[in-house]
N, C-alpha and C positions, 0 to 999 in steps of 0.2 A: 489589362487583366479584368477579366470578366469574373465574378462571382453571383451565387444565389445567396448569400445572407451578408449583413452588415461586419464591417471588421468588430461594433460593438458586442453584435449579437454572438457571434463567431467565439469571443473572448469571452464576455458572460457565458456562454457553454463550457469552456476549457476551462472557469473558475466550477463550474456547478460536478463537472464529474474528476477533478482532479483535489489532491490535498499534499500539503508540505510537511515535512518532519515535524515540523516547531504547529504545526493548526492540529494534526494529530495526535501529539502529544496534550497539546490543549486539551481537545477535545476526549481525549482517554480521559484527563484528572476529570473532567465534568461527569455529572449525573448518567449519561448515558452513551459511554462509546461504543462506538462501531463493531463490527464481526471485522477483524485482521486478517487476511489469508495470504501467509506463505506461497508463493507460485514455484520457488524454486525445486533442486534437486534434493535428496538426503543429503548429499554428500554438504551442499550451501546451508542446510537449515543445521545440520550438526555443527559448521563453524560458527554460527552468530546468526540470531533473531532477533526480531521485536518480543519482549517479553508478551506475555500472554496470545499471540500470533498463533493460528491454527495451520498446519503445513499444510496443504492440498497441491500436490506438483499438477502444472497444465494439463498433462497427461492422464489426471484421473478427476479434473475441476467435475465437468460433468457426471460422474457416476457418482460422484461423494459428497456433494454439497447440500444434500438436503439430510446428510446428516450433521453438518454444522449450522446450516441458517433451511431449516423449511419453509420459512416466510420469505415468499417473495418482495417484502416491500421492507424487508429489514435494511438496514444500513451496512454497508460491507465497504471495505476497502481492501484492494489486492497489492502484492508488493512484488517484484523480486529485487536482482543485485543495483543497479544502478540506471543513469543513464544511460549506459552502452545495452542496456539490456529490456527487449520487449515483450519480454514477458508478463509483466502485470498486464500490459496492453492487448494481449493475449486471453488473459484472464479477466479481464473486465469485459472485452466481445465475449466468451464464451458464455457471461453470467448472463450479460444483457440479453443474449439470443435466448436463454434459458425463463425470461421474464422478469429477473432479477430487477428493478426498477429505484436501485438506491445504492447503486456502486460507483465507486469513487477508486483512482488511481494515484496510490503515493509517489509523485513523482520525486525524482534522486533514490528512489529505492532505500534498502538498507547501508545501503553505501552510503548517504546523507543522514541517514538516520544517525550511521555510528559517529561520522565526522561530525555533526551539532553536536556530539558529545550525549547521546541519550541514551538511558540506560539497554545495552545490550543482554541474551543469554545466550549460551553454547552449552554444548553436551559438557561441558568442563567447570560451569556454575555462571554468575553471573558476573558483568562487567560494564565499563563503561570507558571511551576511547577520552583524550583530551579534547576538548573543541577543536576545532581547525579554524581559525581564523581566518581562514579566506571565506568559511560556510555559514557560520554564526558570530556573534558580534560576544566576545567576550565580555564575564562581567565583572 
């Protein structure tokens, strides 16, 4: 197998534009978190978000982001449903093409999100699922 970069270098890049439910979370309580964007559909963002989460579906990322972040060097993190689903993936290429120079991809989606048990909302108020034990280490 022939490659142009280091398996280190390779995985230091996947730590630098990616983030986990539980560093996210962290990183919300802290002084300064990130722009949150929803990628998904209405129909996903009405069953359950990330609290404070801004929706921008793939479909309008480009014509609508610079009324949620005009700074290109802000910090953004993109989500949607889960692993099965590439749509943050999606939405991080569209920012990055855009200039966007500080985007990061929650990988397990909100599907991880709600399984660590972290606070959810939905059009119906707020919630929060039980941990899942297979996803976070119960305390």
């Amino acid at each position: 197998m022939t490659t142009s970069i280091s398996a280190a270098d390779f995985f230091a890049a996947k730590l630098a534009y990616e983030t986990d439910p539980s560093d996210l979370a962290a990183e919300r309580a802290g002084g300064s978190p990130p722009l949150v964007i929803d990628t998904r559909s209405a129909a996903s963002w009405s069953q359950g978000r990330i609290p404070g989460a801004v929706h921008i579906p793939n479909a309008e990322l480009r014509a609508r982001i610079g009324e949620a972040s005009p700074s290109r060097d802000a910090a953004i993190v993109v989500y949607c449903w889960g692993p099965g689903c590439n749509g943050s993936t999606r939405g991080a290429l569209t920012l990055a093409e855009l200039g966007y120079t500080n985007v990061r991809e929650l990988i397990g989606g909100f599907e991880y999100w709600s399984r660590e048990g972290l606070a959810t909302v939905s059009d119906s108020g707020r919630g929060r699922s039980a941990v899942d034990p297979l996803t976070a280490p119960l305390a």
